[in-house]
C-alpha positions in Angstrom: 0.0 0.0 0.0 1.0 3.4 0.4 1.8 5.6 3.2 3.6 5.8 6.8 0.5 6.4 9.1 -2.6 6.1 9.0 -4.9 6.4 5.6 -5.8 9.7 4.4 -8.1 11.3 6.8 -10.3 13.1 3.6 -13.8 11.5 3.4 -17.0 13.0 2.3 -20.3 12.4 4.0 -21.9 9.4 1.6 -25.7 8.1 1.7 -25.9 5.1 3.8 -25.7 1.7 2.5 -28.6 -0.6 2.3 -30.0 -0.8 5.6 -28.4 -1.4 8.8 -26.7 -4.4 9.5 -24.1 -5.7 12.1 -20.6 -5.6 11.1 -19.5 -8.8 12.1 -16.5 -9.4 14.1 -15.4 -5.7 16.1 -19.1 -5.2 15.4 -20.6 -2.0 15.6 -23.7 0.0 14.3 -23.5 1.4 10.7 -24.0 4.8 11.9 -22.9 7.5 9.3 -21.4 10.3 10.7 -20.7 13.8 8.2 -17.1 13.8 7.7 -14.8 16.9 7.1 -13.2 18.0 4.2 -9.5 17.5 4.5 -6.7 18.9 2.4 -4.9 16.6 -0.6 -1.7 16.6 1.6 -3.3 14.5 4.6 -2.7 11.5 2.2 1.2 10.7 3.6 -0.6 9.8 6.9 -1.1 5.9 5.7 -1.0 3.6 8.2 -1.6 0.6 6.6 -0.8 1.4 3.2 2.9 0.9 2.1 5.0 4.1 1.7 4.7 7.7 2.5 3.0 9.7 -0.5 5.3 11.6 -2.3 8.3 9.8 -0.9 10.0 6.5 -0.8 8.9 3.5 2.0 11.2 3.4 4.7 11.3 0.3 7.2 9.8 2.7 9.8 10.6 1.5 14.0 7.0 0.2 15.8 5.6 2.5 17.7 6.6 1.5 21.6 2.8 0.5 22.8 1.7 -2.5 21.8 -2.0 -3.3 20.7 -3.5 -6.6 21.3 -4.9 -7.6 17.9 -7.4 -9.9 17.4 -7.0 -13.6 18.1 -5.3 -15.7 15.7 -6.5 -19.2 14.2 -6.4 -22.9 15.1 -6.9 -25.9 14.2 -6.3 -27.6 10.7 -7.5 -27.3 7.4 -10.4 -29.1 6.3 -12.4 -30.0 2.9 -11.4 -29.5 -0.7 -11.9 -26.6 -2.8 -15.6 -27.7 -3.6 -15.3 -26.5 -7.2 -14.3 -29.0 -9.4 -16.9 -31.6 -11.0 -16.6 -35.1 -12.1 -17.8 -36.2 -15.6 -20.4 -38.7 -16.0 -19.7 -41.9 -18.4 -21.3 -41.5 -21.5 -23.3 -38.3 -20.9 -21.0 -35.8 -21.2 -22.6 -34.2 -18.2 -20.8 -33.0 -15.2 -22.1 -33.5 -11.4 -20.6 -31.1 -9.4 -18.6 -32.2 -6.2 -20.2 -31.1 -2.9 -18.5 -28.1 -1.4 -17.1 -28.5 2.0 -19.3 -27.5 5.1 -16.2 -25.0 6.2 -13.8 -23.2 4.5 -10.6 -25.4 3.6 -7.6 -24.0 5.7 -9.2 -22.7 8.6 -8.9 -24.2 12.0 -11.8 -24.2 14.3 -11.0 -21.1 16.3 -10.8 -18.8 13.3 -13.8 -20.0 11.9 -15.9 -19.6 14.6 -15.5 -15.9 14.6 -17.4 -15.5 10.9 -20.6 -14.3 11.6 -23.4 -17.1 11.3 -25.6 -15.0 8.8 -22.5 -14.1 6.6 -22.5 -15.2 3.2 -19.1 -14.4 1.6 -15.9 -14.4 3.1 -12.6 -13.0 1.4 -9.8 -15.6 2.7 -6.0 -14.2 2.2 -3.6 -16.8 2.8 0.3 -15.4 3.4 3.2 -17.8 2.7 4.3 -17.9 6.0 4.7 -15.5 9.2 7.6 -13.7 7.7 6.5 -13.5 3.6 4.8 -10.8 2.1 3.1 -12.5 -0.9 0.0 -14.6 -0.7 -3.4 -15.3 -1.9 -6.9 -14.1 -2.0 -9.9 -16.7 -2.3 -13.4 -15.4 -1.9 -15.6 -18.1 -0.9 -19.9 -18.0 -1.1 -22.2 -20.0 1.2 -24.3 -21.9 -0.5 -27.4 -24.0 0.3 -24.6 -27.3 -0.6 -21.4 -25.9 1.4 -19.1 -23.1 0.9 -18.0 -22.2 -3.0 -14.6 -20.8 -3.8 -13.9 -18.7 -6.6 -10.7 -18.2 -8.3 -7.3 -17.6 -6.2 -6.1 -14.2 -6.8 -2.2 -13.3 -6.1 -1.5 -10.7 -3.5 0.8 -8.3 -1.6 0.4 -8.0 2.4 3.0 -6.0 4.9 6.3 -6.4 4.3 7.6 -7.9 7.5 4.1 -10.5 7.3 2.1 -11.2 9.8 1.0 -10.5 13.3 -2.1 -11.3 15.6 -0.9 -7.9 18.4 -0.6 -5.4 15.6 0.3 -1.6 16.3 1.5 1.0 14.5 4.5 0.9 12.4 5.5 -2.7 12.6 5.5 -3.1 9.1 3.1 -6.1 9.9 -0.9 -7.0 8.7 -3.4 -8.3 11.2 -4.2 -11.6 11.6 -8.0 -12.1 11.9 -11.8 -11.7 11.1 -12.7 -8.2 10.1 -16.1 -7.2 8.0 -15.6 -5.2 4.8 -18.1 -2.2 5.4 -17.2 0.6 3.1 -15.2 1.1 -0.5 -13.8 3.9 -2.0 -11.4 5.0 -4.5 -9.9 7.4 -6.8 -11.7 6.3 -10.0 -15.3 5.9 -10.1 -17.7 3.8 -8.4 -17.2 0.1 -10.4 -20.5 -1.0 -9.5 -20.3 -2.1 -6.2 -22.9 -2.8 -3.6 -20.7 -1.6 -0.7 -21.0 2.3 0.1 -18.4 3.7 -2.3 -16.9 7.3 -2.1 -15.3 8.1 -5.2 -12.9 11.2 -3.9 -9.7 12.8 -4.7 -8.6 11.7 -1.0 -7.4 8.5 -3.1 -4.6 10.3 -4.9 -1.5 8.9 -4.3 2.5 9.0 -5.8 6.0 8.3 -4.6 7.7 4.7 -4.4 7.3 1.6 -2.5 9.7 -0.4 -0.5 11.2 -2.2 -3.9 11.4 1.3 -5.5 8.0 0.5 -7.7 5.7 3.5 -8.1 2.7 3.9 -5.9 0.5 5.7 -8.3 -2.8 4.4 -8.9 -2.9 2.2 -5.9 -5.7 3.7 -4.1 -7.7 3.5 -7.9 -10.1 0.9 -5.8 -9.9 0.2 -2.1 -12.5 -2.0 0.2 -12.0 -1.1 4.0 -11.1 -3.6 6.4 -12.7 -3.2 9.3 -9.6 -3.4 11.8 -9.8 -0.6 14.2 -12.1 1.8 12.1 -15.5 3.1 12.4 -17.9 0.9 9.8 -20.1 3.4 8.0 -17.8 5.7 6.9 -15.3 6.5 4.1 -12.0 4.2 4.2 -10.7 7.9 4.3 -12.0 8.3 7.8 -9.4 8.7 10.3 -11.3 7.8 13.3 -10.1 5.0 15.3 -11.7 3.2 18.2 -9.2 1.5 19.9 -6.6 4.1 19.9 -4.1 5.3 17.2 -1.0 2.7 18.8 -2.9 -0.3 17.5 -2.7 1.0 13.6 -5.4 1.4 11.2 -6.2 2.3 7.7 -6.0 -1.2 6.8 -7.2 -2.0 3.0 -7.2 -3.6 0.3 -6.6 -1.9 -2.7 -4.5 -2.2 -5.9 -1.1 -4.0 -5.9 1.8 -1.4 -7.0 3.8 -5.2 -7.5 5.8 -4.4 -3.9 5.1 -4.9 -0.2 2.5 -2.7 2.2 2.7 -1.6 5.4 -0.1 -3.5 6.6 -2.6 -4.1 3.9 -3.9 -6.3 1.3 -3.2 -5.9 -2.7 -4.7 -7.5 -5.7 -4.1 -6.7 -9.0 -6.8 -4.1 -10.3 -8.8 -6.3 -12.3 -9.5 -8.4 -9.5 -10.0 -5.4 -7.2 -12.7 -4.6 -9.6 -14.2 -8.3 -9.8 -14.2 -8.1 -5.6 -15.8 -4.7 -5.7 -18.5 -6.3 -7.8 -19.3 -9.2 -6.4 -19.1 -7.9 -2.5 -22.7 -7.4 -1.0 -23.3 -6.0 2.4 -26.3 -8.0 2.3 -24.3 -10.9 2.3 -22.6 -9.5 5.6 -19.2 -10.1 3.8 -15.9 -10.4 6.2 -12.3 -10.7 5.2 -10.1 -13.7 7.0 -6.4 -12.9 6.7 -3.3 -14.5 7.8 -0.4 -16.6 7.5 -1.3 -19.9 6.6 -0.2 -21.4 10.0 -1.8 -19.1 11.6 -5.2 -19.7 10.4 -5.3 -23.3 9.8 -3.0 -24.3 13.5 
């Protein structure tokens, strides 16, 4: 991502989204509170976004007080990927497989925090604790099991993963979060999600492997870590106190590590921004691949 504190505090009051609904894990109401006009500049304040607007990333220090993230995974991974089908002798036809009852690669711990009415669920899957590549998978309930879709590559913070994130330790959270609120610098795609389409989103300077930042905030889907649901991903409020991070997104990949969010390729941004639907009370589950599945 882009930036060395928090995400740019510009937002513009939006109409709310299709009814109120519970966010999930951290839920809260979806109240939507009018939010000030900011200058341009307040952009370099990323906190989860990669490197400082207008400047090159830096392996910033952590900030000194820790913040107890949310609770990491266990237990071990279970199913297939449900989306294959077997052809029938003769016929031609194809019977499709059952999909699993639970999501393959999550243990029992982290699956028990998705919400029981939610109906999509973005899984990102790091390498390891340490690795800042991995993949996105979002999965639909269905009346048979859950339904993957296509695996997506993607970025996350440089230095991995952590389940006590804070500010500045280069780190994403490990976790449940719901995906309230999108955004961006280009306009609306034709998502479902509340979308504020602002100039807030404007964004240059180089990443931690020297690649340039521009167009990364094109699309961007809030995660819902330490944030106020109902409001612009621009919104710089934060709930649980500025040492525990926020600004966490995902957004499009600049090809290069973030600071603590989650990049696909902008196509697939796009395809996510589509298919999300807060009626579907979509949440993101994100880790390292030990983490969720121990």
């Amino acid at each position: 991502m882009a930036s060395s504190i928090d995400c740019p505090s510009r937002a513009r009051h939006r109409a709310p989204s299709r009814g109120d609904r519970q966010t999930g894990v951290l839920v809260r109401a979806r109240g939507r509170l009018p939010l000030p006009a900011v200058l341009l500049a307040v952009l370099a304040a990323l906190v989860g976004c990669g490197a400082g607007t207008g400047g090159t990333a830096r392996d910033t220090p952590a900030a000194t007080v820790p913040a107890g993230g949310p609770p990491g995974a266990a237990g071990t991974a279970q199913g297939g990927t449900g989306a294959a089908g077997t052809a029938q002798g003769g016929t031609g036809a194809v019977a499709e497989t059952t999909a699993p009852a639970d999501i393959p690669g999550l243990g029992p711990r982290m699956l028990a925090q998705i919400p029981g009415d939610t109906r999509q669920v973005v899984v990102v899957t790091g390498r390891g604790r340490n690795d800042n590549r991995s993949e996105a998978v979002l999965y639909r309930r269905t009346a048979s099991g859950w339904r993957a879709g296509t695996a997506w590559p993607a970025h996350n913070a440089l230095r991995g993963w952590t389940d006590d994130h804070y500010a500045g330790d280069l780190r994403s959270p490990i976790g449940v979060f719901t995906l309230s609120d999108a955004g961006g610098l280009l306009p609306d795609p034709g998502t479902e999600l509340p979308y504020d389409q602002s100039e807030g989103f404007i964004v240059d300077g180089t990443g931690f492997e020297g690649e340039p930042l521009a167009g990364s905030f094109d699309y961007v889907v809030a995660i819902d870590y330490n944030r106020e649901p109902g409001t612009s991903p621009l919104d710089g409020t934060r709930p649980l106190g500025a040492d525990k991070g926020g600004g966490i997104w995902l957004h499009v990949d600049h090809q290069g590590p973030t600071q603590g969010c989650v990049s696909l390729e902008k196509r697939h941004m796009r395809e996510l921004l589509r298919a999300l639907d807060p009626d579907q009370n979509p949440v993101i589950v994100m880790g390292d691949a030990g983490s969720l599945g121990r």
